[in-house]
C-alpha positions as CSV (number, residue, x, y, z in Angstrom):
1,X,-2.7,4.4,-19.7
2,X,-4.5,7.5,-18.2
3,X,-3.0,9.1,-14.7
4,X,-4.5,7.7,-11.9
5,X,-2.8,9.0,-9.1
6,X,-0.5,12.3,-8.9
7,X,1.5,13.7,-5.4
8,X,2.9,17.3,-6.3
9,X,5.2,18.8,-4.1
10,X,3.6,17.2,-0.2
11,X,5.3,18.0,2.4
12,X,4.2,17.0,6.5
13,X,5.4,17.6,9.3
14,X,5.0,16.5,13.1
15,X,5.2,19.5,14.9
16,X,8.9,20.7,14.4
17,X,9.7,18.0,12.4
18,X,9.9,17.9,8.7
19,X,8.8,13.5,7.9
20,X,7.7,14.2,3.9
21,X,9.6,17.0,2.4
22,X,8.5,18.2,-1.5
23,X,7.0,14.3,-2.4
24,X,6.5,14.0,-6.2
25,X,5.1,10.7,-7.8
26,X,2.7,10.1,-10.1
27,X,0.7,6.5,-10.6
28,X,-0.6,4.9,-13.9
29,X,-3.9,2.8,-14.4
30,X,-2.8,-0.8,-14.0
31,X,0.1,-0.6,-11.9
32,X,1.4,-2.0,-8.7
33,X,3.8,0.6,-6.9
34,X,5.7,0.2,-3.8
35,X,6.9,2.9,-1.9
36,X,10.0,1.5,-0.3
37,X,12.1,2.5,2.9
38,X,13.3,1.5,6.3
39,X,10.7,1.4,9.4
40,X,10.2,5.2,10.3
41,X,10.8,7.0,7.1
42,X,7.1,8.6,6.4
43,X,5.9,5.5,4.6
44,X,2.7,4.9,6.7
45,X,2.8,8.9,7.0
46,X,2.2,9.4,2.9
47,X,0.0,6.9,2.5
48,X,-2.6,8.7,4.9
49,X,-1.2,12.1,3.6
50,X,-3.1,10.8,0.2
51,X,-5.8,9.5,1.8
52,X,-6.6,12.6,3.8
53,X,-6.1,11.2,6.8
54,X,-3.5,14.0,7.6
55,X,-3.0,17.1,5.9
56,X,0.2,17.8,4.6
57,X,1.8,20.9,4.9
58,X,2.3,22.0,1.6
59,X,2.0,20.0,-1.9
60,X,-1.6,18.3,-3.4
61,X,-2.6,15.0,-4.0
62,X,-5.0,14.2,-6.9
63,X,-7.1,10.8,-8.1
64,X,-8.3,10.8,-11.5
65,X,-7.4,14.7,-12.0
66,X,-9.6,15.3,-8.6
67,X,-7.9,17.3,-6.1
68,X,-9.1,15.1,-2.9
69,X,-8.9,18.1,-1.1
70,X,-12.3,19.4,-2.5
71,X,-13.9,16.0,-1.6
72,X,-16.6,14.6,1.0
73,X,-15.8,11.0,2.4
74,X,-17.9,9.2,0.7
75,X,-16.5,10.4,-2.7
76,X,-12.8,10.1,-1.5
77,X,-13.5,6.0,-0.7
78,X,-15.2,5.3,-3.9
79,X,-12.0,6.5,-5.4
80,X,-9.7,5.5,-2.6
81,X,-9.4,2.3,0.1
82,X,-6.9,1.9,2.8
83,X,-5.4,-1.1,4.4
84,X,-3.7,-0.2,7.5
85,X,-0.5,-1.7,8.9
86,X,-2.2,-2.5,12.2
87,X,-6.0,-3.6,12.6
88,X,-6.6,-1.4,16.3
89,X,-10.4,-2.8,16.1
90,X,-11.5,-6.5,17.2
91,X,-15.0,-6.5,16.1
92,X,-17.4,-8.7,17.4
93,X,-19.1,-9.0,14.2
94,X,-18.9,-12.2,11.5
95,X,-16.3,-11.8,9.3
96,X,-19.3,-11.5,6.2
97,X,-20.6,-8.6,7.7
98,X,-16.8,-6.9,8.4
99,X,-15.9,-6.8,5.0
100,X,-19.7,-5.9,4.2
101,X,-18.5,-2.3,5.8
102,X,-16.5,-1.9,2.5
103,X,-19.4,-1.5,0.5
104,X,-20.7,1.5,2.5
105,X,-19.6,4.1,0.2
106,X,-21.6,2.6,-2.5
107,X,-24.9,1.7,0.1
108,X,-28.0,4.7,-0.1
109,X,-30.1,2.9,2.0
110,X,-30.4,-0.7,1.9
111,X,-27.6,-3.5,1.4
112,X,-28.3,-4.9,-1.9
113,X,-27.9,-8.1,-3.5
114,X,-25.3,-7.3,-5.3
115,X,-23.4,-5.6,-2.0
116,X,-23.7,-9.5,-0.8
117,X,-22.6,-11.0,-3.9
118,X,-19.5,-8.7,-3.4
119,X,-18.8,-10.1,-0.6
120,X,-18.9,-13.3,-1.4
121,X,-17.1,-13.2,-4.9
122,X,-14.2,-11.4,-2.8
123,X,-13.9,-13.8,0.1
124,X,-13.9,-16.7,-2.7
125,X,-11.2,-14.8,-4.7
126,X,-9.0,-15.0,-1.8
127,X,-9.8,-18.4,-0.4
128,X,-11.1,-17.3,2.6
129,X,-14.8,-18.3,1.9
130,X,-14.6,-20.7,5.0
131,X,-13.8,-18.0,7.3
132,X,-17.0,-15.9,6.5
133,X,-19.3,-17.1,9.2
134,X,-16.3,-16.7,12.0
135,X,-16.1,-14.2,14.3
136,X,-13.4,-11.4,13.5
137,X,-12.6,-11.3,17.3
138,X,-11.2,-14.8,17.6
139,X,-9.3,-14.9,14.2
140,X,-5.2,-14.5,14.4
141,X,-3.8,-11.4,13.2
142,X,-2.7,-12.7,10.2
143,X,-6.2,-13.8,9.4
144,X,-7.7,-10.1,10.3
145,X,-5.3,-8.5,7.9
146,X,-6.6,-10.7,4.9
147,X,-10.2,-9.5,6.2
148,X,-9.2,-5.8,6.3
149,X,-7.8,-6.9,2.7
150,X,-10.9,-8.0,1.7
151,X,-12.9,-4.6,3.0
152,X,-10.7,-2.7,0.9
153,X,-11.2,-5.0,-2.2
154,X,-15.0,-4.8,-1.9
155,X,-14.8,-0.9,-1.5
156,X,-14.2,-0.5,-5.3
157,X,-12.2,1.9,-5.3
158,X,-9.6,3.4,-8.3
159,X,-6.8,3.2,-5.9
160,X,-5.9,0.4,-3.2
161,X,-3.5,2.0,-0.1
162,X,-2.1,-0.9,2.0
163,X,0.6,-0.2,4.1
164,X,2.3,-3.5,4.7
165,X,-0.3,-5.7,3.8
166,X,2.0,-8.6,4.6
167,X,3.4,-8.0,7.4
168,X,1.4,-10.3,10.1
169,X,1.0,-13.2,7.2
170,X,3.2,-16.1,7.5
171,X,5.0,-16.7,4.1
172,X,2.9,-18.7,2.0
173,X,0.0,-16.3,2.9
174,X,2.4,-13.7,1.9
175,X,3.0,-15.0,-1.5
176,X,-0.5,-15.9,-2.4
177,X,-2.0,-12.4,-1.0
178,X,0.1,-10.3,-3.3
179,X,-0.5,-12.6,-6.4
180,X,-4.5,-12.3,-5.7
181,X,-3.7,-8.2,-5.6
182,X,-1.2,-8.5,-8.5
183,X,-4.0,-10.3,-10.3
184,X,-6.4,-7.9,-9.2
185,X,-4.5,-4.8,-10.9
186,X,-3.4,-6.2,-14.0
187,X,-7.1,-6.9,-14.9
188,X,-7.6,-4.8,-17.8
189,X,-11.0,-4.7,-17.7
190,X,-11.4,-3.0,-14.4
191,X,-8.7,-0.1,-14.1
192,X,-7.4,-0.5,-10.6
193,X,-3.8,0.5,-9.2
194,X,-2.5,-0.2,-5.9
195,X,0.2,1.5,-4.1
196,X,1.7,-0.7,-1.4
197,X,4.2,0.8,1.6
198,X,6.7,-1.9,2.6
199,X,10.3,-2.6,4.0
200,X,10.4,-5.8,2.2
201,X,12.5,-5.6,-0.7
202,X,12.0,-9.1,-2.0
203,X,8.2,-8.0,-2.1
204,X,8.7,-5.0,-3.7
205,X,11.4,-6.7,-6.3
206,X,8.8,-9.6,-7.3
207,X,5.4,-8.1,-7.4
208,X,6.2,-4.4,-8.3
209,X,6.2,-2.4,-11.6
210,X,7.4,0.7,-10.3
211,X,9.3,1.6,-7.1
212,X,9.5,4.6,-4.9
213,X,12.5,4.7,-2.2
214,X,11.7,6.9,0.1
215,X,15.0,8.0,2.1
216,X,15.2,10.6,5.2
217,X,11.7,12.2,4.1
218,X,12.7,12.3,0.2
219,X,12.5,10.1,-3.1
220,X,16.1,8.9,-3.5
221,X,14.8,7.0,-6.7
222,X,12.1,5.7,-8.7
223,X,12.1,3.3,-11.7
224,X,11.6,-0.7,-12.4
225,X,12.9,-3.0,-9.6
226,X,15.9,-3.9,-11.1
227,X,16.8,0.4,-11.6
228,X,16.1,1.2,-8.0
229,X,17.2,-1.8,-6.0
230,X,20.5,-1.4,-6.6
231,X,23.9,-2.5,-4.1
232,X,24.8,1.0,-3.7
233,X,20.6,2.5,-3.1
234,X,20.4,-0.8,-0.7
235,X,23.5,-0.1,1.2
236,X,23.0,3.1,1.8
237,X,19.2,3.6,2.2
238,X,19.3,-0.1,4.6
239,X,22.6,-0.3,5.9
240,X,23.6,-3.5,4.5
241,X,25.9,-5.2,1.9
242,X,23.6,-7.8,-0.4
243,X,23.3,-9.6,-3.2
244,X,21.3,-9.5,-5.9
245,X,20.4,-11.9,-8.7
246,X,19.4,-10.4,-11.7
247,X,15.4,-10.9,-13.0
248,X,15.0,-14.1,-15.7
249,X,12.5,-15.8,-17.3
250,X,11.7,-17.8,-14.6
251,X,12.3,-16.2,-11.7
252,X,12.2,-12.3,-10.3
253,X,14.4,-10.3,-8.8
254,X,15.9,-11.6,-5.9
255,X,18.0,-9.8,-2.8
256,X,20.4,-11.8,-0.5
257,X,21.1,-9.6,2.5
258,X,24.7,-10.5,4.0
259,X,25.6,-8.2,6.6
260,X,25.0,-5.0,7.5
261,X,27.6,-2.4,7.4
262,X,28.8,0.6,9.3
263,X,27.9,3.9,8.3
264,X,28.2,7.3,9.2
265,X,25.2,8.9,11.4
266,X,23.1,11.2,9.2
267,X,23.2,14.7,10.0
268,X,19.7,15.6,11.2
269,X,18.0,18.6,9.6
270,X,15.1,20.3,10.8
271,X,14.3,22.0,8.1
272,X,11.1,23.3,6.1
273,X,12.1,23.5,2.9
């Protein structure tokens, strides 16, 4: 499997404060990655530090041995699409034509045929092909977040970003979105990874290969579900006891929370390492 994605030492800040400090990951062809941490820990923060949203402080990101830094736009979607945690926009546009904005990397001049069959092939895949003639200003917000799902699936790109792509799904939707994206990575016939920044750690368990907790700004530790998400890594990265039944052949790895526990206020550390 070639290297599809690599971080080297990134590090952001907001103003005085150190969020990412010396991030290192690297991403194979065909996997599905979550990087995992409580609400406020630089997930979202990452994500647009690879996209080039924000510029990090220190450190490089590269796709496909690119250093995105040296890219326009246009060539930084056709390698890149990003699903944000909240959709800010409310479109007064058909649902067809929103996720028709996903092909506009790959658009010279006219929408083409096969920009349309796209489209249509995507909104089918996801069993939203009712929903194409709707208006994406009257859907709910758990039905604009499969939209903006869809936008990022007809981009094309190397590398889907979604930063909680579940989060305003109810939990069938839940399920049945990340199976359609699991699908959608393991194809080998189209080399595709996705990396996907969540707090859910039954998400991450079931539909992950590889994990990423991120922990006051830093990678506490990366592996295979069943290394990372661990009692101790859980209790101290989430604050809670749990339990956790192991993977089978029938079922995935699965995390009962049972209380949360007491701990010790983290010494905060402003510094720029």
């Amino acid at each position: 499997m070639s290297k599809f994605l690599e971080v080297k030492d990134l590090s952001f800040s907001w103003g005085s404060k150190r969020v990412l400090k010396k991030i290192n990951l690297s991403i194979k062809s065909n996997q599905l990655v979550s990087i995992l941490g409580v609400n406020g820990v630089g997930k979202t923060t990452l994500l647009k530090c690879i996209n080039r949203i924000l510029q990090p402080d220190t450190g490089k990101v590269e796709v496909l041995s690119k250093n995105i830094s040296g890219l326009d736009l246009i060539s930084i979607s056709k390698l890149l699409s990003y699903v944000p945690q909240t959709v800010l926009s409310s479109f007064a546009m058909d649902v067809f034509d929103v996720v028709l904005l996903g092909r506009r990397p790959h658009i010279a001049w006219n929408i083409s045929d096969e920009d349309r069959e796209k489209v249509s092939e995507t909104l089918n895949f996801l069993n939203f092909q009712d929903f194409a003639f709707r208006r994406f200003d009257q859907l709910s917000g758990g039905e604009k977040q499969k939209v903006i799902i869809a936008k990022a699936i007809v981009q094309d790109p190397a590398i889907f970003l979604m930063d909680e792509p579940t989060s305003d799904l109810d939990l069938k939707n839940q399920i049945e979105v990340m199976q359609k994206i699991k699908k959608l990575i393991l194809d080998t016939g189209s080399d595709k990874s996705a990396v996907i920044a969540t707090h859910d750690m039954n998400i991450a368990a079931r539909f992950s290969d590889y994990i990423f907790l991120l922990d006051n700004g830093r990678i506490k530790a990366e592996g295979s579900p069943e290394e990372v998400l661990t009692k101790d890594n859980i209790a101290d990265v989430f604050g809670v006891n749990c339990e956790i039944l192991p993977k089978t052949n029938s079922d995935p790895l699965r995390i009962f929370i049972r209380d949360s526990i007491i701990t010790k206020k983290r010494e905060i550390k402003n510094d720029k390492e």
